[in-house]
N, C-alpha and C positions, 0 to 999 in steps of 0.2 A: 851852370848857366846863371849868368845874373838875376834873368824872373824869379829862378826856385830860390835863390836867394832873398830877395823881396819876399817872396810869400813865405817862405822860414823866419823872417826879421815881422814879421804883420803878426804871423801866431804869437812868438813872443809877445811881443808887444799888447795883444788882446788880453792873453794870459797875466801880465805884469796888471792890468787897467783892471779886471776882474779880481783880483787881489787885494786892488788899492780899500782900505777903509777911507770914510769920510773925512777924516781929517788928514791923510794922506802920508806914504813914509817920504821924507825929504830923498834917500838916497833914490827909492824905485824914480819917483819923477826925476835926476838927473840920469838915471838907466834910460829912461823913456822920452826924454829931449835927445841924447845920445842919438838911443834908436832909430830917433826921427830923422836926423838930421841924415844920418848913414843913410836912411830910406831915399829920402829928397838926392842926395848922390846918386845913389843908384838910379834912381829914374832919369837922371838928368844923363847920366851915361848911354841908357837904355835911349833915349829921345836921341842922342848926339849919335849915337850908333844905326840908328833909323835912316838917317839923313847921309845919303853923299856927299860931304863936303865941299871936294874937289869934284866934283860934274859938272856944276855952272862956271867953275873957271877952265875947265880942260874942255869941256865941251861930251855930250852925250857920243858918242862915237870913237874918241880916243879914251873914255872911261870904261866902253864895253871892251874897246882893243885889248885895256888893260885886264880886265877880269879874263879874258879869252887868253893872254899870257900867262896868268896865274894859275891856271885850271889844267893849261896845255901838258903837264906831266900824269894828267889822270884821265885825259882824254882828248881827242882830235876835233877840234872848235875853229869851224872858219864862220865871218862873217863878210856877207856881199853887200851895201849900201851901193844903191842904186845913183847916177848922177843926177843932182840936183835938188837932195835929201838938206832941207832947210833944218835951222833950229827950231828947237817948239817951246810951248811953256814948259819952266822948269817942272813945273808939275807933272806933265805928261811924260817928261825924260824921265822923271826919276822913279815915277812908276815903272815905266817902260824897262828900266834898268834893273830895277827887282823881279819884273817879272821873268826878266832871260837871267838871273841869277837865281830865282826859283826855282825855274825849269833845267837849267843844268845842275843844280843839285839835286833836283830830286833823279833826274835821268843819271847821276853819277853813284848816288846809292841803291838806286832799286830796280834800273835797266841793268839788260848786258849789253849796251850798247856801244858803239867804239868811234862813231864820228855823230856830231851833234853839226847841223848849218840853220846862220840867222839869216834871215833875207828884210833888208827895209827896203821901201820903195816908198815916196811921194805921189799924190795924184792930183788934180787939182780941188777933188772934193774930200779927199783923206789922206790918212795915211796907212800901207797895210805893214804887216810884220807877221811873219810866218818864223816857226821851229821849229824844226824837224831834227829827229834822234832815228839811228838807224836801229834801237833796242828792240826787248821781245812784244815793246806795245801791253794794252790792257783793254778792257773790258771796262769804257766811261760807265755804263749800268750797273756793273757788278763791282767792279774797283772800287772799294774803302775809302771814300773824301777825306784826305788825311788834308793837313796844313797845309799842306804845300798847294795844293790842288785849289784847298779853298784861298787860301792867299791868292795865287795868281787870280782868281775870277774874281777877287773883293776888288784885287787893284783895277782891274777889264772894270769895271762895273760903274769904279770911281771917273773915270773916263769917258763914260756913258759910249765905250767902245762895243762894237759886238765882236761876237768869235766864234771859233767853232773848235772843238777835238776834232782832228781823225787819227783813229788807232786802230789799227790794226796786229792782230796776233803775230808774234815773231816778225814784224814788218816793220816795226816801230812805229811813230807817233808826232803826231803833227800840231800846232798851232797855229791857227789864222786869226789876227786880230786884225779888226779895221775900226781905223779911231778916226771919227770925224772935224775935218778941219773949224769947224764950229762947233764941237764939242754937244753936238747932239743928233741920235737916228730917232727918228722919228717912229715912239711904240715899238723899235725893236733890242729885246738882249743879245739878240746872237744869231749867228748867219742861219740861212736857211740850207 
């Protein structure tokens, strides 16, 4: 993965600086410009890989179509947009878009699940977006905050969306987000 990369290219580079004498060896410091320079790539990759590039011109809904095509051979992905589903800030698409790319990853490695369905709907005070996997579900109390878990609730959060799990054992697993068309609930994180 590119980070362990970054963080193996950092050691180095500590290690090379911890070395250096005060009057410095010429070659370490073009080692260590090198270094750098490779680092700065790399994060500039890592930033460009963040971003959907193609979402603000294809549009949030034919970018999820496309991820929902690309998945389609490891498992059964429909999505229903509701009529009258407007554009939003790109901000909120492109959250929105990692967050149902999180969740079917993480439902694609660590469910047995066999149909994942996204449902958007518009309202005039929000927006909701629910996800549901028909897998064996978890235990929110007991289940491991692994990445994924925390990622999808960092992006909800950024949103100033609420949400809620429901999971159920062998019943699978649910997501309800509602993001407010003003980008704010008032004192609350997350559904009651």
């Amino acid at each position: 993965m590119i980070h362990d990369d970054i963080g193996n290219r950092l050691n180095i580079l500590s290690l090379w600086m911890n070395n250096l004498d005060t009057k410095g060896d010429e070659i370490i410091k073009k080692n260590i410009y090198s270094q750098m320079a490779s680092l700065i790539d790399a994060a500039r990759s890592i930033s460009h890989s963040l971003y959907p590039v193609n979402l603000e011109s294809v549009g949030f809904v034919l970018y999820v179509e496309e991820l929902i095509a690309n998945l389609s051979h490891k498992i059964n992905i429909s999505m229903q947009v509701m009529p009258g589903y407007g554009k939003k800030d790109i901000f909120v698409e492109v959250q929105l878009y990692r967050i149902i790319q999180e969740f079917t990853t993480n439902v694609i490695k660590h469910s047995t699940a066999s149909d994942i369905w996204i449902y958007i709907k518009d309202y005039p005070q929000n927006m909701s977006v629910i996800i549901t996997d028909n897998g064996q579900g978890f235990d929110y109390n007991l289940v491991k905050k692994g990445m994924g878990i925390k990622n999808i609730e960092s992006r909800i959060k950024s949103m100033n969306a609420a949400h809620k799990w429901k999971s159920t054992l062998n019943k699978g697993t649910r997501l309800i987000i509602i993001i407010p068309k003003n980008n704010e609930f008032p004192n609350q994180n997350s559904l009651n």
